[in-house]
N, CA, C and O atoms as a GROMACS GRO file, in nm:
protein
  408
    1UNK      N    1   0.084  -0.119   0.000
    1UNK     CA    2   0.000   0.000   0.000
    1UNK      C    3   0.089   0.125   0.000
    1UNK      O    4   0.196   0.127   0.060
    2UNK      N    5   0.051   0.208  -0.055
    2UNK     CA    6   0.109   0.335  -0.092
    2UNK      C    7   0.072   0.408   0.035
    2UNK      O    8  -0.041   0.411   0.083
    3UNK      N    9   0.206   0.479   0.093
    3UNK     CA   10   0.194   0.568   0.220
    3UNK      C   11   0.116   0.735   0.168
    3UNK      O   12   0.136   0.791   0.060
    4UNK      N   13   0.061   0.766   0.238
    4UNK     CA   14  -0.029   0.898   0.219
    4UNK      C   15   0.062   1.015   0.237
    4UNK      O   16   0.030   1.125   0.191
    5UNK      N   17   0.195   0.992   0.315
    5UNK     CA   18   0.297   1.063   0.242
    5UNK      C   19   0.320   1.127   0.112
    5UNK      O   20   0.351   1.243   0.085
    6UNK      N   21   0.288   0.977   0.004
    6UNK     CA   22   0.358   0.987  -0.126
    6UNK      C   23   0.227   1.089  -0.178
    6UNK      O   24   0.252   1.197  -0.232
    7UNK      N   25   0.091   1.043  -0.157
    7UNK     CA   26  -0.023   1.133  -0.212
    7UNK      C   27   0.009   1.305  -0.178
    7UNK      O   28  -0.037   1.399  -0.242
    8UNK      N   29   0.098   1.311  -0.064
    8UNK     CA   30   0.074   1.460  -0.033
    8UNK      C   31   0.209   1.540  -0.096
    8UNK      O   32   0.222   1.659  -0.127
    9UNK      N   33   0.284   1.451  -0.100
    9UNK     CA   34   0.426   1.489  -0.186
    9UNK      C   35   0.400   1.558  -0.328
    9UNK      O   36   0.435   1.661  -0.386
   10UNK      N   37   0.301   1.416  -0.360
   10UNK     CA   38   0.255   1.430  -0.531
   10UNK      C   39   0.201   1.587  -0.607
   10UNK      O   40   0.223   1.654  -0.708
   11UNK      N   41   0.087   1.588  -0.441
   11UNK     CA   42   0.009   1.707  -0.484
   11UNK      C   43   0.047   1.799  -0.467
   11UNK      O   44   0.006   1.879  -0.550
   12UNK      N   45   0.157   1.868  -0.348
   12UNK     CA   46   0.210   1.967  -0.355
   12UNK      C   47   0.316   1.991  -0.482
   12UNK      O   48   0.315   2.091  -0.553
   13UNK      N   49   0.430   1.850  -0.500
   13UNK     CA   50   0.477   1.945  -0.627
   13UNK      C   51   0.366   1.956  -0.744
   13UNK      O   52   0.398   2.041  -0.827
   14UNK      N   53   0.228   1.884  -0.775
   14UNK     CA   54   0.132   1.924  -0.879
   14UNK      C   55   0.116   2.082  -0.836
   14UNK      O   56   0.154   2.166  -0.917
   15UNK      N   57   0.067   2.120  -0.726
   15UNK     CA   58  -0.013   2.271  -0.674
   15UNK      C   59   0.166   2.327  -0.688
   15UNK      O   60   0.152   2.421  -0.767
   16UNK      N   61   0.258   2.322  -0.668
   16UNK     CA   62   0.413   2.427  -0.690
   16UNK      C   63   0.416   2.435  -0.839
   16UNK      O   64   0.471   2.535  -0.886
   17UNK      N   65   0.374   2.362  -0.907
   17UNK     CA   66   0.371   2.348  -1.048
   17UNK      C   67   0.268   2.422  -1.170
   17UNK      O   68   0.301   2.454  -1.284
   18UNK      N   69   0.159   2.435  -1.115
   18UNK     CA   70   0.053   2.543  -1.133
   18UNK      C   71   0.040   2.639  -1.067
   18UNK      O   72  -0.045   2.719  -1.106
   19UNK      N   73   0.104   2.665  -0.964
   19UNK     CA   74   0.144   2.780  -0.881
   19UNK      C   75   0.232   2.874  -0.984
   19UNK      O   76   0.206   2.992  -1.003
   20UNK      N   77   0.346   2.798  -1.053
   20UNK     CA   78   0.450   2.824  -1.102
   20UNK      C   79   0.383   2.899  -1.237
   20UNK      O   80   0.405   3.019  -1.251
   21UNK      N   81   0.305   2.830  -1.334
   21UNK     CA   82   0.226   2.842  -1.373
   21UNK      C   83   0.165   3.005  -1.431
   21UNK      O   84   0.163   3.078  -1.530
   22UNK      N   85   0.122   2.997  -1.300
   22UNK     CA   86  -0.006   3.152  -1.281
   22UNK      C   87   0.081   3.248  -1.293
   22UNK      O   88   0.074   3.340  -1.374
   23UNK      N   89   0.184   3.228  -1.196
   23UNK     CA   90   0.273   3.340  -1.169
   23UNK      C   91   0.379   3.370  -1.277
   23UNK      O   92   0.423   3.485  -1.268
   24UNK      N   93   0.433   3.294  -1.379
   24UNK     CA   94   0.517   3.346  -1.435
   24UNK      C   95   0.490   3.343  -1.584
   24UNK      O   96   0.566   3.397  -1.664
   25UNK      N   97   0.387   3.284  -1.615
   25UNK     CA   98   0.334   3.296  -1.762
   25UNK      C   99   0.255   3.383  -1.790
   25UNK      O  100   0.176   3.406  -1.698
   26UNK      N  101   0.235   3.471  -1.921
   26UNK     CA  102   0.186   3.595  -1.954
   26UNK      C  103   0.062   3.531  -2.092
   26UNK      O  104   0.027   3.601  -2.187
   27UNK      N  105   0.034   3.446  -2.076
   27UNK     CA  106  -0.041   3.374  -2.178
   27UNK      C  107  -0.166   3.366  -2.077
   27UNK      O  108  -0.149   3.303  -1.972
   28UNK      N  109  -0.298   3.431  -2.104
   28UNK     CA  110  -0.399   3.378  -2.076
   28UNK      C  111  -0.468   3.228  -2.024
   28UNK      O  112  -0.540   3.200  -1.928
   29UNK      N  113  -0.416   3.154  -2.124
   29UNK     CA  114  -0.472   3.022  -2.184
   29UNK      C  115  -0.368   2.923  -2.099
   29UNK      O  116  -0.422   2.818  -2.064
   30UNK      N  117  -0.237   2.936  -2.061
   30UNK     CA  118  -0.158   2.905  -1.994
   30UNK      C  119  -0.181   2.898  -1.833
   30UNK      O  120  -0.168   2.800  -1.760
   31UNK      N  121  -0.228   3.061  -1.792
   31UNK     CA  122  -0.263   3.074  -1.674
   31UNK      C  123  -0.386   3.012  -1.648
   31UNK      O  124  -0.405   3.031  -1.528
   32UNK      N  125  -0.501   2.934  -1.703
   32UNK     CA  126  -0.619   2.861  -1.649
   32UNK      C  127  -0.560   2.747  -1.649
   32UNK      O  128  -0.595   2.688  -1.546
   33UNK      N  129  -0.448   2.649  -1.745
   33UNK     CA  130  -0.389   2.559  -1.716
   33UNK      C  131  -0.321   2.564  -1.568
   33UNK      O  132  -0.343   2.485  -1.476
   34UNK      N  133  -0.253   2.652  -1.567
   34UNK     CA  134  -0.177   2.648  -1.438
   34UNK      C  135  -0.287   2.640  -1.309
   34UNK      O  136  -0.257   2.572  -1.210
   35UNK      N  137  -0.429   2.720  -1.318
   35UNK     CA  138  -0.496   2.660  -1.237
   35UNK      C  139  -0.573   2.564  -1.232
   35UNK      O  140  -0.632   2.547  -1.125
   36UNK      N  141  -0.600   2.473  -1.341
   36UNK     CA  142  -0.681   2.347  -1.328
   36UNK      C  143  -0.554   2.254  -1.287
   36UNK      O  144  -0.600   2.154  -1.231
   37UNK      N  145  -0.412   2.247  -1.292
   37UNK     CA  146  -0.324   2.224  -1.183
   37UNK      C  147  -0.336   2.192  -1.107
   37UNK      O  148  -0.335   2.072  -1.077
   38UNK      N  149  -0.364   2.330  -1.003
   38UNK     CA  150  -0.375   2.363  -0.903
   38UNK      C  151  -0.536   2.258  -0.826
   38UNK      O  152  -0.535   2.174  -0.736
   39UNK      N  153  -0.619   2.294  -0.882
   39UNK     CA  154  -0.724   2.216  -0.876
   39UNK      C  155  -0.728   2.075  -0.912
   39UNK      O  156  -0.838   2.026  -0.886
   40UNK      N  157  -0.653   1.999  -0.958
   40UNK     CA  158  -0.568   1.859  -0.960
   40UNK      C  159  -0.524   1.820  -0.816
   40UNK      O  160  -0.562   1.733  -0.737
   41UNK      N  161  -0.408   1.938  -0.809
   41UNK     CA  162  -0.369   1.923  -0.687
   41UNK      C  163  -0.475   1.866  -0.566
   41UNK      O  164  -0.474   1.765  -0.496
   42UNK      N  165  -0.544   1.952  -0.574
   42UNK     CA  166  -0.653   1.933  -0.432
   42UNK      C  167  -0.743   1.863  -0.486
   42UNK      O  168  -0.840   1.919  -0.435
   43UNK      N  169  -0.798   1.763  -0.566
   43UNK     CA  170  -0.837   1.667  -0.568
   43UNK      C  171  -0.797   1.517  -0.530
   43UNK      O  172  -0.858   1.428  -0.470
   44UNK      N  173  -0.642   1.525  -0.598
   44UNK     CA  174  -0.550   1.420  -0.498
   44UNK      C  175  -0.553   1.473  -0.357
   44UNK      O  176  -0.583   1.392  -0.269
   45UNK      N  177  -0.531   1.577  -0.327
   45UNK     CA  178  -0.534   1.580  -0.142
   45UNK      C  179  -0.707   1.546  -0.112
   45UNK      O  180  -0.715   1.507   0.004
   46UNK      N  181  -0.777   1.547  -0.146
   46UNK     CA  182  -0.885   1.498  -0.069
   46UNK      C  183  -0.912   1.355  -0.144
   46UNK      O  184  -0.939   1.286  -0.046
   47UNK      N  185  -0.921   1.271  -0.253
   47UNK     CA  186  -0.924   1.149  -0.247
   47UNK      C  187  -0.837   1.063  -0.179
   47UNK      O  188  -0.861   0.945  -0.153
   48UNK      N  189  -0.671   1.165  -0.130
   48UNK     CA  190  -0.579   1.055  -0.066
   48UNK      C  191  -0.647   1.080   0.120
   48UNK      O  192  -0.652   0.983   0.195
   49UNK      N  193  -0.671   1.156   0.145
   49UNK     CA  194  -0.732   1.148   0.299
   49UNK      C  195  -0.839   1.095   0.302
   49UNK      O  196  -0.845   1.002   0.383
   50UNK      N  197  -0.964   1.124   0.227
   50UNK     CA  198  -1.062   1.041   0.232
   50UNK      C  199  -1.049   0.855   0.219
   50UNK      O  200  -1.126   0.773   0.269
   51UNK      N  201  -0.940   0.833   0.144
   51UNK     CA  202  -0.911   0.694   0.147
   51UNK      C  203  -0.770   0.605   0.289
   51UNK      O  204  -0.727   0.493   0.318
   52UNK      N  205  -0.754   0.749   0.332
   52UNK     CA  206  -0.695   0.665   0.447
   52UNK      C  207  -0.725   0.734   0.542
   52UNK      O  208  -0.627   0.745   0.616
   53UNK      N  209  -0.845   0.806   0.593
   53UNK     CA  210  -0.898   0.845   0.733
   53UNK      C  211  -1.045   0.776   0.713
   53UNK      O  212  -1.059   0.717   0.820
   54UNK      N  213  -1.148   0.754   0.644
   54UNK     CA  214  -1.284   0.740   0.611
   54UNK      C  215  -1.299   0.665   0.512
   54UNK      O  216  -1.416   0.691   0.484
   55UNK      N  217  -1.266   0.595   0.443
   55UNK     CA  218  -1.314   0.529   0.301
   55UNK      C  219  -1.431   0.481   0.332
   55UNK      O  220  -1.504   0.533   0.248
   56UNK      N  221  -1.501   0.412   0.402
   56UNK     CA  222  -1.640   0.347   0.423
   56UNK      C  223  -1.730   0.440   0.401
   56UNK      O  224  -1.845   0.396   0.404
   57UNK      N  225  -1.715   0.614   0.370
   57UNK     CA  226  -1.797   0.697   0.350
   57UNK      C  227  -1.756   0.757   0.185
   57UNK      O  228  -1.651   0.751   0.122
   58UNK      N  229  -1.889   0.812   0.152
   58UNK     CA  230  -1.824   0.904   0.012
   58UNK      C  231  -1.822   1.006   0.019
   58UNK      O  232  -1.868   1.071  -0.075
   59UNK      N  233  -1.768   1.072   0.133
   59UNK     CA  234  -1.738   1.228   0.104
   59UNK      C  235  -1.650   1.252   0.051
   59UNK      O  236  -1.673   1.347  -0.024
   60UNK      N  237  -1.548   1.218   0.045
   60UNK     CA  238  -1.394   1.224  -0.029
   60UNK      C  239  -1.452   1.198  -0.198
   60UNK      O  240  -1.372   1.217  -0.289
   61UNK      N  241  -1.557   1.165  -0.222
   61UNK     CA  242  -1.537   1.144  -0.332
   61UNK      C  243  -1.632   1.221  -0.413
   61UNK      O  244  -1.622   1.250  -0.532
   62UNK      N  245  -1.772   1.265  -0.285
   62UNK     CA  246  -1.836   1.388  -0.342
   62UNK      C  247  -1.782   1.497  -0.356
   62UNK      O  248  -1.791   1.551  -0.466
   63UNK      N  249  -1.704   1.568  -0.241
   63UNK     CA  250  -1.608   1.707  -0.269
   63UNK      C  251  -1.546   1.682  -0.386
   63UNK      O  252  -1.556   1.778  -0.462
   64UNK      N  253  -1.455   1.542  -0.454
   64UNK     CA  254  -1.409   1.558  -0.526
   64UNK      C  255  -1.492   1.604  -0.702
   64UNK      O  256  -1.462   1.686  -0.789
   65UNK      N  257  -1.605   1.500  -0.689
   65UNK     CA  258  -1.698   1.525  -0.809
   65UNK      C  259  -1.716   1.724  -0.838
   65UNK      O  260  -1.694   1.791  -0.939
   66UNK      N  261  -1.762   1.764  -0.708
   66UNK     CA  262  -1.801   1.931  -0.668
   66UNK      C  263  -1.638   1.995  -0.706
   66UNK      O  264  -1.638   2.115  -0.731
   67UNK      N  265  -1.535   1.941  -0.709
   67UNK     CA  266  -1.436   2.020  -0.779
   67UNK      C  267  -1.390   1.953  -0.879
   67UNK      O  268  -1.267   1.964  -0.883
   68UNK      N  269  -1.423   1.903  -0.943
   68UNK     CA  270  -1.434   1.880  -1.130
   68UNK      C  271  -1.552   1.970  -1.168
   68UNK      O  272  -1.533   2.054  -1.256
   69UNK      N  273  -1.649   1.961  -1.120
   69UNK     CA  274  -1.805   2.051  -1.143
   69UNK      C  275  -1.728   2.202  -1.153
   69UNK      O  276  -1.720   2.265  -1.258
   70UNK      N  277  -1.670   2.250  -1.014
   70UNK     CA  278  -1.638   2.366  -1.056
   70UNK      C  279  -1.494   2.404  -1.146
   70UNK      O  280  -1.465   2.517  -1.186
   71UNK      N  281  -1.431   2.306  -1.163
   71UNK     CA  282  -1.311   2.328  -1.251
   71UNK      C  283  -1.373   2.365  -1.425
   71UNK      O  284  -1.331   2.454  -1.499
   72UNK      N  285  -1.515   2.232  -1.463
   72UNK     CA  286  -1.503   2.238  -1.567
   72UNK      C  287  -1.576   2.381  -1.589
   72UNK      O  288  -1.560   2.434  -1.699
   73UNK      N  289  -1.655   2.447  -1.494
   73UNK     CA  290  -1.725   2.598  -1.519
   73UNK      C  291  -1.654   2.711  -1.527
   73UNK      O  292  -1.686   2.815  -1.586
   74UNK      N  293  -1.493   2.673  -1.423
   74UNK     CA  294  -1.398   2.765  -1.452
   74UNK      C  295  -1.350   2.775  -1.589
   74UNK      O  296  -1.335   2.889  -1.632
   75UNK      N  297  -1.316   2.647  -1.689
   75UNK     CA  298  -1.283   2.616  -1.793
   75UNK      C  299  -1.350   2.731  -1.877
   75UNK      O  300  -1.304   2.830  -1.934
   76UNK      N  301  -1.537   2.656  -1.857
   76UNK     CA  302  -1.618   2.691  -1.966
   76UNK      C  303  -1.608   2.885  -1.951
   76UNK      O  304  -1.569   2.933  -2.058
   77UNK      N  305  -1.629   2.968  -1.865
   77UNK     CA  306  -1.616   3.095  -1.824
   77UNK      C  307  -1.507   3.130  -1.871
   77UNK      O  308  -1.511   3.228  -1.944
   78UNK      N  309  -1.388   3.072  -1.850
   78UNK     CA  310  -1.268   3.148  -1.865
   78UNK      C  311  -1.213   3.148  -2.023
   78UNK      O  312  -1.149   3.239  -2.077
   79UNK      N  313  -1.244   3.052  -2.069
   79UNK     CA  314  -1.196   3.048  -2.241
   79UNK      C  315  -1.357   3.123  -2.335
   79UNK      O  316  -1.371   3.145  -2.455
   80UNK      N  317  -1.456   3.145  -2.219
   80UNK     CA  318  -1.534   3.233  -2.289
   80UNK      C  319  -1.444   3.388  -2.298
   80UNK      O  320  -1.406   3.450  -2.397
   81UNK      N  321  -1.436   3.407  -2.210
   81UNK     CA  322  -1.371   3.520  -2.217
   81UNK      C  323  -1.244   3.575  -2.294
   81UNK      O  324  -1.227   3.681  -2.354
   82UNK      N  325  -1.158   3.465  -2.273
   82UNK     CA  326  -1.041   3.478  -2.326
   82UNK      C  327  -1.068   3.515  -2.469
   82UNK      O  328  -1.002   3.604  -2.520
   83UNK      N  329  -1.181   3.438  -2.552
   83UNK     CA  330  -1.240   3.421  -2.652
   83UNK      C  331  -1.300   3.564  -2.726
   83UNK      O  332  -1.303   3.596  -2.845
   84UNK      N  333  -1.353   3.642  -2.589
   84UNK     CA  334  -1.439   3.762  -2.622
   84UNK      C  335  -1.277   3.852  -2.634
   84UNK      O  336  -1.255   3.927  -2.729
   85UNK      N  337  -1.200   3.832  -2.549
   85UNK     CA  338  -1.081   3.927  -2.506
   85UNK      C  339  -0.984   3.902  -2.641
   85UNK      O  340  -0.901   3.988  -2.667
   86UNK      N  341  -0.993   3.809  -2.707
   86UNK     CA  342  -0.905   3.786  -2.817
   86UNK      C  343  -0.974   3.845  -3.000
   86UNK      O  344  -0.923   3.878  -3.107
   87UNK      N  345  -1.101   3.831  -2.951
   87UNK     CA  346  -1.158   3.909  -3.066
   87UNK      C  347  -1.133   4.021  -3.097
   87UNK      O  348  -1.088   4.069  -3.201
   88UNK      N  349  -1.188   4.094  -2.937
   88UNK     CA  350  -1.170   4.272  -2.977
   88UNK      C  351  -1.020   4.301  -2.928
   88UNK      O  352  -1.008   4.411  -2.874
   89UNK      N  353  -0.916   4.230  -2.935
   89UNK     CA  354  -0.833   4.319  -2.830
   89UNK      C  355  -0.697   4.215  -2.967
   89UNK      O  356  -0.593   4.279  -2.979
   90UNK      N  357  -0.699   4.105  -3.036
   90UNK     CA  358  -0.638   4.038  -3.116
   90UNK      C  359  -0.526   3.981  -2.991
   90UNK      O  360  -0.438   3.923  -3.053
   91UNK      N  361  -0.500   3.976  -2.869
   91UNK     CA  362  -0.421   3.983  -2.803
   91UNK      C  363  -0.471   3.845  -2.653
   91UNK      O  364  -0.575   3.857  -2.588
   92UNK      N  365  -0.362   3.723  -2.631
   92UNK     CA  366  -0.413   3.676  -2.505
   92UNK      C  367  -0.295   3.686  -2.386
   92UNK      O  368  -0.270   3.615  -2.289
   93UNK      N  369  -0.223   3.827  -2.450
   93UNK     CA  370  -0.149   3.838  -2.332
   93UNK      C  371  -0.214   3.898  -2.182
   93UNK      O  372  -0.268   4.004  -2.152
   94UNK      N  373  -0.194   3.825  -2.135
   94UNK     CA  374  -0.192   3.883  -1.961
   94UNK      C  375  -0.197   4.057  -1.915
   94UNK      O  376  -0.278   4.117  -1.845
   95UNK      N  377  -0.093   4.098  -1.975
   95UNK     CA  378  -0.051   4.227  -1.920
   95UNK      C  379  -0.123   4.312  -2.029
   95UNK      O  380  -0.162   4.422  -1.989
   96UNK      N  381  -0.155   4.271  -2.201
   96UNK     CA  382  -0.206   4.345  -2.204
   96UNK      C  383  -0.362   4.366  -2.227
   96UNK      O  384  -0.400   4.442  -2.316
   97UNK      N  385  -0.445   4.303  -2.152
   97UNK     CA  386  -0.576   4.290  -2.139
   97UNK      C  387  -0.608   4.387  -1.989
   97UNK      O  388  -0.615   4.345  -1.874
   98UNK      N  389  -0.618   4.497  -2.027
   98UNK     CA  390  -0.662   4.596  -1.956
   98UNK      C  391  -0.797   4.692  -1.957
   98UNK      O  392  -0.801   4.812  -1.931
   99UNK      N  393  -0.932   4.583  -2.004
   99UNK     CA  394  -1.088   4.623  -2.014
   99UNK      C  395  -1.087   4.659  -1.897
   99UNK      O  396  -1.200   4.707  -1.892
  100UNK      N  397  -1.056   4.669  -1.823
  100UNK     CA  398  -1.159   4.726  -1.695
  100UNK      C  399  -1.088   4.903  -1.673
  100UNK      O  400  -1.146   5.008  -1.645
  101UNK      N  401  -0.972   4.880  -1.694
  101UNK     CA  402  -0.898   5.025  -1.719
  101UNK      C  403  -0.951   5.142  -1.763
  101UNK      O  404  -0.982   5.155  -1.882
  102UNK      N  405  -0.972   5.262  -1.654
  102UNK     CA  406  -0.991   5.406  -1.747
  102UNK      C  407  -0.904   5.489  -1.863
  102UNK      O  408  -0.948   5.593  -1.910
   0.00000   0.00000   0.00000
């Protein structure tokens, strides 16, 4: 059996890795990768505790369903936009998507 160690090892370098991600890439489309990552991440941290504190229950596995649910709405929202932001603006850089700007 695999120690719950190795699950929490896994997910932090996954979440340092989409961390890495957000913060240093200037690509739109890059930075929602870096957070569905991140949201990887914490799906392994709650299927690996739910399977070695509780398994006889499915909560570990409903939270997990409820963050795929909200990952794939982050998806669907965010490449809407990117989508609207790349039409009028020809551009999916980061820095220069400045709509909200006076």
């Amino acid at each position: 059996m695999i120690p719950l160690s190795w699950y929490l090892f896994f997910a932090a370098a996954l979440f340092s890795i989409g961390l890495y991600g957000v913060l240093v890439r200037k690509n739109a489309i890059a930075i929602l990768m870096g957070v569905e990552l991140m949201l990887n991440a914490v799906n392994v941290n709650l299927l690996a505790f739910w399977r070695y504190r509780a398994p006889e229950t499915a909560a570990g596995q409903a939270f997990a369903i409820i963050v795929f649910a909200v990952a794939a709405a982050e998806v669907a929202v965010g490449l809407a936009l990117i989508i609207s932001i790349y039409r009028r603006r020809d551009t999916v850089v980061a820095d220069e998507i400045n709509l909200l700007k006076w």
